[in-house]
C-alpha angles and dihedrals in degrees: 000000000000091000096043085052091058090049083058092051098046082056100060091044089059083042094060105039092064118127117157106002133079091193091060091058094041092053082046088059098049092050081049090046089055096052095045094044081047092060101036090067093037106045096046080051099049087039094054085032090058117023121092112266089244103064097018091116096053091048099047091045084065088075094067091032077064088045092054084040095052093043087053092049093050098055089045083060106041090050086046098053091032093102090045108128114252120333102344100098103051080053096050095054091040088048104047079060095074084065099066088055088042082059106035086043102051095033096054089065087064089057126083118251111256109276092233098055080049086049097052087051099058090245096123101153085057090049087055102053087049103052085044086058097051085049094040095235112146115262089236093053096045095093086055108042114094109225094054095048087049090047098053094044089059092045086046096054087049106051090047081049089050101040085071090053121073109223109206130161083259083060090072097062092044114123087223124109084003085285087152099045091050097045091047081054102055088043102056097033085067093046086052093047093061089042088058074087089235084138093042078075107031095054097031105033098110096050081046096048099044089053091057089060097265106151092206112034093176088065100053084043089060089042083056096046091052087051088049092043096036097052094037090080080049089059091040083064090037097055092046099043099042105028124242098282109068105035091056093051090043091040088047087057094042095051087049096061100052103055089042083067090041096050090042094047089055099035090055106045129017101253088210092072099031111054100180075066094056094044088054094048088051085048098050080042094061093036095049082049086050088062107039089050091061096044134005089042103054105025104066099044081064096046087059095054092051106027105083134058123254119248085061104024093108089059099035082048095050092037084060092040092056094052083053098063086024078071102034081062105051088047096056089042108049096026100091089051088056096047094050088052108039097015107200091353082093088086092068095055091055081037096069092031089066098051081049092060093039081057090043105049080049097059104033114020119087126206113264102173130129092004131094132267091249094055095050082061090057085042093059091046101045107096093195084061116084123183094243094055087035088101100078094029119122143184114268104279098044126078096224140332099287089052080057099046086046095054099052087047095054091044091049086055092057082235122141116277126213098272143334086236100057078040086070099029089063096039085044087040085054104047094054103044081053 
């Protein structure tokens, strides 16, 4: 992460020091691209790979909050250089960009490596003490605390499982232990989270909002960035405390809705003459953007850090971030186009796009929510197991999913569990489903 953080950095110099030529700035935004589609596969993977299973959703939620955040900062400062003589305010806003990798590249050396990379490398004392850190157990006390024991065990089981098994880039096309379905779902829940038409609005919104009449489009962007930055810690506490299921299917509806009012408003009447139009469009706008921060954002960034096994979750994660900004691309490229050609009718296409990924994540997506990632590997393979009854499933050793929740709390809590009996039965009961 340091090192794609200096790529980045190296981006936004060449950026910068352009003078006469648009090439050279373009060639600085692809080394910065690099950097940036580098990280957005890396930092969701340490943060699942690392955080408690317990909190793993809300922490690695934090990686799209920054990305709210970094989308509201941005617009603050772009409409505060935009009256900056000459070229000074297009390299403010490039330039106060070298400070976010500064930070990310320097602060992750004070963090400890992910316990399953230490894992695969044989280096298990040190696994321990890092999983005790980002529990805040004492060092001391971390061979002795259940949970990560139990945990361990289970990382250690898997990586002598996979040590027998070659994990290639063909691996992740392989029918076996669903490796394919799960690659092909990653893959399409990121392309569907760029066709929910959230960037429709992010990287359009002033051409859309000065066609609906708005004097100062800068001013209703920002107004849509604070919604996006502000509900997204309300989807941080949604997608812990109601799992990833639900909220996407729920989220998919909502945010169908809602663009359905926004295409029809602007379809039916010019928003240019009518301004109660116009205020209804801005409103469906926000709300759409309500929903999408609590759901579709930040969901799927953490389905992609906890989705995939092991021994191939680097090149599945980077196969699922690719179709992301694959479709990122496609949609700033080819939406002016659209809009030229069917105006606010736009809205009906995402529209429907949304209400297909709702459908999707239904079907196909199983609930990985308060396990480890270990055990959402047995959860994939087990054929007994569907998406739609994923929800109560649990490890062996354990009755359902919330004897499993209660356990870890107690023993989180350093209280009394049930026995030591039932203790070994579900560490044992682990070791050998992995």
């Amino acid at each position: 992460m340091s090192v794609e953080c200096l790529v980045f950095m190296a981006g936004v110099v060449v950026q910068i020091a352009s003078t006469h030529s648009w090439a050279q700035f373009a060639v600085g935004r692809l080394i910065a691209g690099l950097g940036v589609g580098s990280l957005s596969a890396a930092v969701p993977m340490y943060q699942a790979e690392t955080a408690p299973a317990q909190i793993r959703g809300t922490l690695t939620a934090t990686y799209q909050l920054f990305i709210t955040f970094g989308i509201l900062v941005a617009y603050c400062i772009s409409i505060g250089t935009r009256n900056i003589p000459e070229s000074g305010s297009w390299r403010t806003v490039v330039g106060i960009g070298f400070l976010w990798p500064l930070i990310l590249g320097i602060g992750i050396q004070l963090m400890p490596e992910s316990p399953r990379w230490l894992v695969s490398r044989g280096r298990f004392d040190e696994a321990r003490r890092a999983m005790a850190i980002t529990r805040g157990v004492p060092p001391e006390q971390a061979e002795d605390h259940f949970v990560i024991h139990r945990e361990l065990e289970e990382m250690r089981s898997a990586v002598e499982y996979e040590s027998k098994v070659k994990a290639g880039w063909i691996d992740c096309f392989r029918p076996e232990h669903k490796q394919l379905y799960r690659t092909l779902l990653g893959m399409t829940l990121q392309m569907f989270q760029q066709l929910t038409g959230a960037n429709y609005f992010f990287y359009y919104g002033a051409t859309i909002f000065q066609s609906v009449g708005i004097s100062d489009s800068f001013v209703t962007q920002i107004i849509l960035g604070a919604v996006n930055f502000g509900c997204t810690f309300g989807g941080m506490y949604i997608m812990e405390r109601f799992g990833r299921r639900y909220p996407l299917i729920i989220g998919g509806v909502w945010q169908a809705c809602w663009l359905f009012v926004f295409a029809a408003a602007g379809t039916a009447k010019d928003p240019m003459t009518n301004p109660g139009i116009g205020k209804l469009m801005i409103v469906s706008a926000c709300m759409f953007i309500l929903g999408y921060a609590m759901t579709w954002a930040p969901g799927i960034w953490i389905l992609i850090g906890e989705t995939f096994p092991t021994r191939t979750r680097a090149k599945q994660a980077a196969l699922a971030t690719a179709s992301n900004w694959l479709w990122n691309f496609l949609l700033a490229f080819f939406t002016p186009f659209i809009v030229k050609s069917i105006q606010f009718r736009y809205g009906f296409v995402f529209a429907a796009c949304n209400l297909t990924g709702a459908v999707i994540v239904w079907c196909f997506l199983y609930e990985s929510s308060d396990i480890s990632l270990e055990s959402v590997d047995m959860m994939y393979c087990d054929p007994n197991c569907k998406p739609w009854t994923s929800r109560t499933w649990a490890p062996p050793g354990f009755a359902n999913r919330q004897d499993l929740i209660e356990q870890n709390r107690a023993a989180e809590a350093h209280k009394g569990l049930a026995s030591d009996e039932r203790i070994e039965k579900a560490s044992n009961g682990s070791a050998g489903m992995a």
